[in-house]
C-alpha positions as a Python dict, from the first residue, in 0.01 Angstrom:
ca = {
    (1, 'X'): (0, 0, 0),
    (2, 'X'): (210, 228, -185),
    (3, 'X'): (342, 542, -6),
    (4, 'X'): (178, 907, -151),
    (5, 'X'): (397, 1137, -306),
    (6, 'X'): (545, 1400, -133),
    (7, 'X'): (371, 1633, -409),
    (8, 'X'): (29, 1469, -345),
    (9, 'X'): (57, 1457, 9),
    (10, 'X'): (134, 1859, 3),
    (11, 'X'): (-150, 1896, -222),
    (12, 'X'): (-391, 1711, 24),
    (13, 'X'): (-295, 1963, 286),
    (14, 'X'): (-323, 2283, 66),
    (15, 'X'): (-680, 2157, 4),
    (16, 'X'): (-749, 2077, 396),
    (17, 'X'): (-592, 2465, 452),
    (18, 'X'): (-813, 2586, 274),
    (19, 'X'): (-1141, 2398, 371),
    (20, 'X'): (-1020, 2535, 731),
    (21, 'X'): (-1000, 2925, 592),
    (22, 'X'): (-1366, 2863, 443),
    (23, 'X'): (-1507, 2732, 799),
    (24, 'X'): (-1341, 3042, 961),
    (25, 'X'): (-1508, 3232, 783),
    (26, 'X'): (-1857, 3059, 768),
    (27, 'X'): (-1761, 3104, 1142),
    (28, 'X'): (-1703, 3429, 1172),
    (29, 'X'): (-2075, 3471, 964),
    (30, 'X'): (-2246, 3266, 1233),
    (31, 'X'): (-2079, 3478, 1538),
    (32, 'X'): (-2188, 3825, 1407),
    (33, 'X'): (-2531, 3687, 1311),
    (34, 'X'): (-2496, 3528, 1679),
    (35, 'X'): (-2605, 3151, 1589),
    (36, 'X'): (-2568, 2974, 1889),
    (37, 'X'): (-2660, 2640, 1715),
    (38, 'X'): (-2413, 2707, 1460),
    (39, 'X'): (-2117, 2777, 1600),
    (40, 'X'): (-2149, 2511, 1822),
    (41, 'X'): (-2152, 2316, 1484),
    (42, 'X'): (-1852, 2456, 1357),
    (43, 'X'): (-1627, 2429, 1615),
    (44, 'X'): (-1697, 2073, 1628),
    (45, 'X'): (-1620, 2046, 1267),
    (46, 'X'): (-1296, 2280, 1309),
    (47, 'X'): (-1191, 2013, 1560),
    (48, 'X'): (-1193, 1701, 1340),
    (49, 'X'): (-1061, 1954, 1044),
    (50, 'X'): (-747, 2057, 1303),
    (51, 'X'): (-695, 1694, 1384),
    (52, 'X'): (-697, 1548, 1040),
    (53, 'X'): (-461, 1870, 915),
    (54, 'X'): (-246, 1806, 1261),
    (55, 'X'): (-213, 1411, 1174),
    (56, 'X'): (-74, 1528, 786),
    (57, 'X'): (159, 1723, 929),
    (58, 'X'): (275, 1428, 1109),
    (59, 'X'): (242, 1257, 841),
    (60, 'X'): (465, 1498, 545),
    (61, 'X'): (735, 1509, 887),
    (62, 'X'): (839, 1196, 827),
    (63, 'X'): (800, 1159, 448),
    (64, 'X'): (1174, 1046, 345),
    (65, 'X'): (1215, 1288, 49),
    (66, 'X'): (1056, 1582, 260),
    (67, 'X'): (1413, 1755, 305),
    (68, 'X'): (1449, 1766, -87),
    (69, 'X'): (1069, 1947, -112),
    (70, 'X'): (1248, 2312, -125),
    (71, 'X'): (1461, 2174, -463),
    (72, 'X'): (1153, 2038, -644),
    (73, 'X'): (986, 2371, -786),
    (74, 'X'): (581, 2214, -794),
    (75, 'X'): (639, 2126, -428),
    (76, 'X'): (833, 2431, -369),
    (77, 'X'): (513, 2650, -484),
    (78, 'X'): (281, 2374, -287),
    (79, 'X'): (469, 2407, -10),
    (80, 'X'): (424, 2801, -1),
    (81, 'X'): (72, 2861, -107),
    (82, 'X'): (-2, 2601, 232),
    (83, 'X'): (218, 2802, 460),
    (84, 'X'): (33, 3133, 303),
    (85, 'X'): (-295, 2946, 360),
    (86, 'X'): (-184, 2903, 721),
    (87, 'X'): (-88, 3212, 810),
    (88, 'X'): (-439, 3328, 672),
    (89, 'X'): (-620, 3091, 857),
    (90, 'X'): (-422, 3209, 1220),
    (91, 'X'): (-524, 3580, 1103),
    (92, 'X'): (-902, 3511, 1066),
    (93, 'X'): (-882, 3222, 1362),
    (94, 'X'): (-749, 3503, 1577),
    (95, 'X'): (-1020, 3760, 1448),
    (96, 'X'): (-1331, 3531, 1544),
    (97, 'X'): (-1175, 3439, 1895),
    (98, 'X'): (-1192, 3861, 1910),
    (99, 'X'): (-1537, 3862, 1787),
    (100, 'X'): (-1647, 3576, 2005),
    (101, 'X'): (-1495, 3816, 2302),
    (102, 'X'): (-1713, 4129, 2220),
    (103, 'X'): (-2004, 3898, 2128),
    (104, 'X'): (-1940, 3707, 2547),
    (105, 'X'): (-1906, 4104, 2691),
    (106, 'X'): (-2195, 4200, 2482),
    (107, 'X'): (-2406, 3919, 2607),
    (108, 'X'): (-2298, 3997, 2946),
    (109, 'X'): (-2392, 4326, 2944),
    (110, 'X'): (-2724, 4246, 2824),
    (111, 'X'): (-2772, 4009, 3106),
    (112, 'X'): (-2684, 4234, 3389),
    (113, 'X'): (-2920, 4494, 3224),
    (114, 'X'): (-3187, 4206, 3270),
    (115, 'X'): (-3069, 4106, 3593),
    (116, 'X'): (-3109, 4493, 3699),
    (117, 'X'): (-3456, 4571, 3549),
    (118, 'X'): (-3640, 4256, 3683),
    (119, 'X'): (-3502, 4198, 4075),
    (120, 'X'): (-3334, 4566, 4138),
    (121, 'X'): (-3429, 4507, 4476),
    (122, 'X'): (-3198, 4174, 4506),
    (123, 'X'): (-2927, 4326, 4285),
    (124, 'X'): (-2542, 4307, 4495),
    (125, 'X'): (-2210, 4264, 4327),
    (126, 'X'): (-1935, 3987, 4316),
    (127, 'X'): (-1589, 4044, 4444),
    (128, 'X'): (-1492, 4127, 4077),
    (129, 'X'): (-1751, 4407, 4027),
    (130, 'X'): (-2026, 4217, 3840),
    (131, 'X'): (-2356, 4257, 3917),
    (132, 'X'): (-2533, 3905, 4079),
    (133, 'X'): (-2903, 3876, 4180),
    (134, 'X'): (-2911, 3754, 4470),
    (135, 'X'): (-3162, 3480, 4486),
    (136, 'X'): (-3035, 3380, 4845),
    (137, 'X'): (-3037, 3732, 4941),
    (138, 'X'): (-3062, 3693, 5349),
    (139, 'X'): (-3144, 3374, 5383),
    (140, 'X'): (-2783, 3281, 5607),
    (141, 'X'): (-2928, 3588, 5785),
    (142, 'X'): (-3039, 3445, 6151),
    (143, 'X'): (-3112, 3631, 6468),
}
């Protein structure tokens, strides 16, 4: 087997970067249109997309010519537009873990309002403040 360029092997990654910034943002789709199914989807495909970009890395690391990739101008500009790439795909990464926050709170909210309307009678709150129903609600209670 003959070992890739060090220009082909950069290129390979620039092209895994951005298949990563493209789910991000497919993810970020499915979290404000709250798709359950989807996301679920996509963060098992962000997984095997992190590994395969985490095992190049690895990979370019120990290329022997990787120290001389700064002189070579095409890998030079390679090696740039995948570090830009990166950087983009840590902005928008950190944006949907944001999203996915306010989306959790939101559905939080929406299930204490639940909780609330159907047992109000049963209603008591945890030691952090949250409402719980309290389906056990004297039961341990014994004369």
């Amino acid at each position: 087997m003959t070992e890739s360029t060090l220009s082909e092997l950069l290129s390979q990654q620039l092209v895994r970067l951005d298949q990563l910034l493209a789910l991000l943002e497919r993810e970020t789709d499915a979290l404000v249109q709250r798709d359950v199914d989807q996301i679920e989807a996509l963060l098992k495909e962000k997984l095997g997309l992190l590994d395969s970009i985490g095992q190049a890395d690895l990979q370019l690391s120990r290329h022997p010519h990787i120290q001389q990739a700064s002189e070579d101008p095409t890998c030079a500009a390679t090696l740039a537009q995948a570090r830009e790439r990166l950087a983009q795909c840590q902005s928008r990464n950190q944006h949907n873990q944001e999203q996915a926050e306010l989306v959790g709170a939101s559905l939080t909210r929406l299930q204490q309002l639940l909780q609330r309307t159907r047992h109000a009678s049963a209603m008591t709150y945890t030691g952090e403040g949250q409402t719980h129903v309290g389906q056990r609600l004297g039961k341990r209670i014994q004369v």
